[in-house]
C-alpha positions, 0 to 999 in steps of 0.5 A, a space after each residue: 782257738 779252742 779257748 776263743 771258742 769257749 769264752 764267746 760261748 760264755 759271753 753269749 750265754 752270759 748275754 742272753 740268760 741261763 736257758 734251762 732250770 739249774 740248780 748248782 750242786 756242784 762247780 763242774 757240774 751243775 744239776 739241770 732239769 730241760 724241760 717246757 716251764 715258765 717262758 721255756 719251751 721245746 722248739 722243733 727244727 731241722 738244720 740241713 736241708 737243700 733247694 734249687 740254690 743247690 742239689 734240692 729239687 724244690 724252691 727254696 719258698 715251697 722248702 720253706 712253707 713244708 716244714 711250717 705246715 708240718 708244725 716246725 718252728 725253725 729251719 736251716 737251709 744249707 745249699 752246698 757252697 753258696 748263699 741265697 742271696 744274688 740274683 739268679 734265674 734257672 731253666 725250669 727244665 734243667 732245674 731238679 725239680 723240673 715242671 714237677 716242682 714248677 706247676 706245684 709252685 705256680 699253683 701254690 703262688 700264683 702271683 709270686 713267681 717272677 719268669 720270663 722266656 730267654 731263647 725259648 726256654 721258660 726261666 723262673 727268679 730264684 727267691 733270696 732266703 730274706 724274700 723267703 723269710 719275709 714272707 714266711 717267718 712270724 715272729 715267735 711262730 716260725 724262724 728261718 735261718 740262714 745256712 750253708 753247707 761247706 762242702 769241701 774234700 780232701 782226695 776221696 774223702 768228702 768234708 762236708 760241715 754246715 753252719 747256721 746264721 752264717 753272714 758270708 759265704 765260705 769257701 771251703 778251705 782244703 787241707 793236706 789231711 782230711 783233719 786239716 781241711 776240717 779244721 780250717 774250715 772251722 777256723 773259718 768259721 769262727 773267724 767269721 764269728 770273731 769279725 761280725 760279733 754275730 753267734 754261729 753254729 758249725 757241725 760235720 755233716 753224715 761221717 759215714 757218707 763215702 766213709 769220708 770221716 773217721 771217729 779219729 779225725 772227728 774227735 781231734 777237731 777244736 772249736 767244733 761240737 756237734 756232728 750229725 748222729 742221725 741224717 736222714 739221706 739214704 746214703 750216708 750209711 748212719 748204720 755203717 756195715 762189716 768194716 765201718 761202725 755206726 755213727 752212734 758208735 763214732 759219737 763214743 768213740 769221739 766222747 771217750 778220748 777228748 774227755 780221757 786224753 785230749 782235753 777237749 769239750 763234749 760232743 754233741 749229736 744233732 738229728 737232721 734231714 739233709 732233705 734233697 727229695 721233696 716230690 717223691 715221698 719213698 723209700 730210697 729218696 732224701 726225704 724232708 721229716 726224718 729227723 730233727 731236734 728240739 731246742 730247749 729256749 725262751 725265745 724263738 731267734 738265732 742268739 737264743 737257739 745257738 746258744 741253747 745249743 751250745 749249752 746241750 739244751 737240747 735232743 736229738 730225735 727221729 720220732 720220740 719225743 721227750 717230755 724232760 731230761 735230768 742230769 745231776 752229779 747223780 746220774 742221768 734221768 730221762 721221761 718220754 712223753 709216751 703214745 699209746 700202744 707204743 713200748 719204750 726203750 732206754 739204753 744208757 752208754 758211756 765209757 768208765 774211767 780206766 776202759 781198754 784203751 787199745 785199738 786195731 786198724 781195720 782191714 778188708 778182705 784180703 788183709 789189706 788196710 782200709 781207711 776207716 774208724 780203728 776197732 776198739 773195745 767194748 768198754 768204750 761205749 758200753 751200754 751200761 744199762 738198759 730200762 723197759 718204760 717211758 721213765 728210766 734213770 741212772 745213777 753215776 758209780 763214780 768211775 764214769 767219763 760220760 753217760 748218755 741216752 738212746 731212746 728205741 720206740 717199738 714204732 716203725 718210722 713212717 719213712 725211713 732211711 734205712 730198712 727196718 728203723 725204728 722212731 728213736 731219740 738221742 739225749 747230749 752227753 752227761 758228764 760223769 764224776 770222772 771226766 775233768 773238770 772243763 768237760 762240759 765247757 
């Protein structure tokens, strides 16, 4: 499987042309510079978000029309197991949103909204996502894609994997473990994928929501790369707490043994919203606008992003914004596109060949073991170095597995998911001289 995965990647890109500005200094690892140029620019987008087709508390075309006025270019709507796609009309009162969500509808659009009264009770039609798209979507502008997020458990352990320009609903598939039901809800994926010849992008969702994914499920997962380092609900616990790490500290974790045991790819972070709130703008509510990506590409469509997106052409962010990331068989080098007053600062993480492979299970309080990400030690994502400043560089010793970036603004973010977070941006893995040769493949 995780072969297939790898070679329709490489058809895509093949198909679609190198999306970024390479220069080969090496077979493995090729120098890149991401940056706007030429016909490539950065194009903003959030990939998890909800309506009233599921637990959203907007419609689906208010969803739609948010992100384009806040100045995004693409969006992913990923209502829970279903796709908007039949007909269906909801109870304005028993909707989340209720008159609220309603009134701002009927004001917006007033000639838009199809309803009618069934046994006394006002129902709206549920807009389709190609009735939403074509009447929002401008070609080059602003792009929908369709979604949908796979919500799938296993015992108390909630599974929940998006993915993007899916054609078919998936149902979620189950397991005897929650590796197992993650897996085969992958697989289903890329079967999908296989039968339609349509590109598809599949990433876990919030590991730390329910405590539900350990960095041990996650790193022995195939043909997935990407899981959600920053998501902007209030509840999924990014952070973690006394006895679960954080979602940074799962991503190297998961880095660090499937480029020095397992022999799998490089995981990607994303940044996302998981927007669920779109009335009550406050702390505490699953906000839109907290977190996003930008996508390195020279079109604005499904097969151009996707395939961006495998490559690692991107970033994470919840406020910083790059103006350029440099990765070489020397380092890793980063420049943020600085605002005044406001201080910068760039942390470099990876893990060095031959680190302290042990581990502990973690336990509560009364010695017990708890299901939770093992405690390992800190020469596995180490903060290898750490540079004041818009423009900070590293350069590779020789003995690296990975390096990474964390960018930390001295800005407070408008509307945060947890107390006291800073605007922040994640840059995708660099391969060091020490991982194998198929790592970034």
């Amino acid at each position: 499987m995780q072969r297939t995965h790898t070679l329709l990647l490489g058809t895509i890109v093949a198909a679609l042309g190198v999306a970024f500005i390479a220069v080969a200094t090496s077979q493995a690892r090729p120098a890149q510079t991401l940056a706007a140029k030429g016909e490539l620019r950065w194009y903003k987008g959030n990939m998890h978000t909800h309506s009233h087709w599921s637990d959203g508390d907007d419609y689906l075309e208010m969803i739609a029309l948010w992100y384009k006025d806040q100045g995004y270019d693409f969006l992913v709507p990923t209502d829970h197991n279903v796709l908007a796609n039949s007909e269906k009309w909801v109870a304005v009162d028993k909707t989340k949103g209720k008159r609220t969500a309603y009134d701002k509808l009927k004001a917006r659009f007033p000639d838009w909204v199809d309803e009618r009264m069934t046994d006394g009770a006002l129902e709206v039609r549920l807009r389709t996502f190609k009735e939403v798209s074509d009447k929002f979507a401008e070609p080059g502008k602003y792009l929908l894609i369709q979604g949908e997020e796979i919500s799938d458990k296993f015992e108390s352990s909630p599974i929940h994997m998006n993915v993007g320009n899916v054609q078919e609903v998936i149902t979620p598939r189950g397991g005897s473990s929650v590796l197992e039901a993650m897996q085969n809800n992958v697989d289903a994926v890329i079967a999908q994928r296989e039968r339609t010849g349509v590109p598809m992008i599949v990433h876990l969702n919030h590991p730390n929501f329910h405590y539900g994914i350990t960095a041990e499920d996650l790193m022995r997962v195939v043909g997935e790369q990407f899981f959600e380092v920053y998501n902007g609900h209030p509840g999924v616990h990014n952070t973690g707490d006394h006895v679960h790490v954080s979602t940074d500290r799962i991503w190297d974790i998961v880095l660090t043994w499937r480029l020095s045991e397992l022999n799998l790819p490089v995981m990607y972070g994303l940044a996302v919203d998981d927007g669920h709130d779109y009335h009550d703008m406050a702390f505490g509510r699953s906000n839109p606008g907290r977190g996003w990506v930008y996508v390195l590409a020279d079109s604005l469509t499904p097969e151009t992003l996707i395939a961006s997106l495998e490559a690692g052409q991107f970033y994470a962010s919840s406020g910083v914004k790059l103006q350029a990331v440099k990765s070489s068989e020397e380092g890793l080098a980063v420049e943020v596109e600085a605002d005044d007053g406001v201080e910068y600062t760039v942390e470099f993480i990876g893990t060095r060949k031959g680190f302290d492979s042990k581990s502990e299970e973690r336990v509560d309080a009364d010695g017990k073991p708890v299901r939770a990400t093992r405690k390992y030690s800190d020469d596995v994502g180490a903060v290898l170095k750490t540079v004041s400043g818009p423009k900070a560089s590293y350069a590779f010793s020789g003995d690296e597995l990975y390096v990474r970036a964390r960018i930390v603004s001295s800005r407070l973010h408008p509307n945060p998911s947890e107390e006291g977070e800073f605007e922040r941006a994640w840059t995708q893995p660099t391969v060091g001289p020490a991982a194998p040769a198929n790592a970034s493949k």
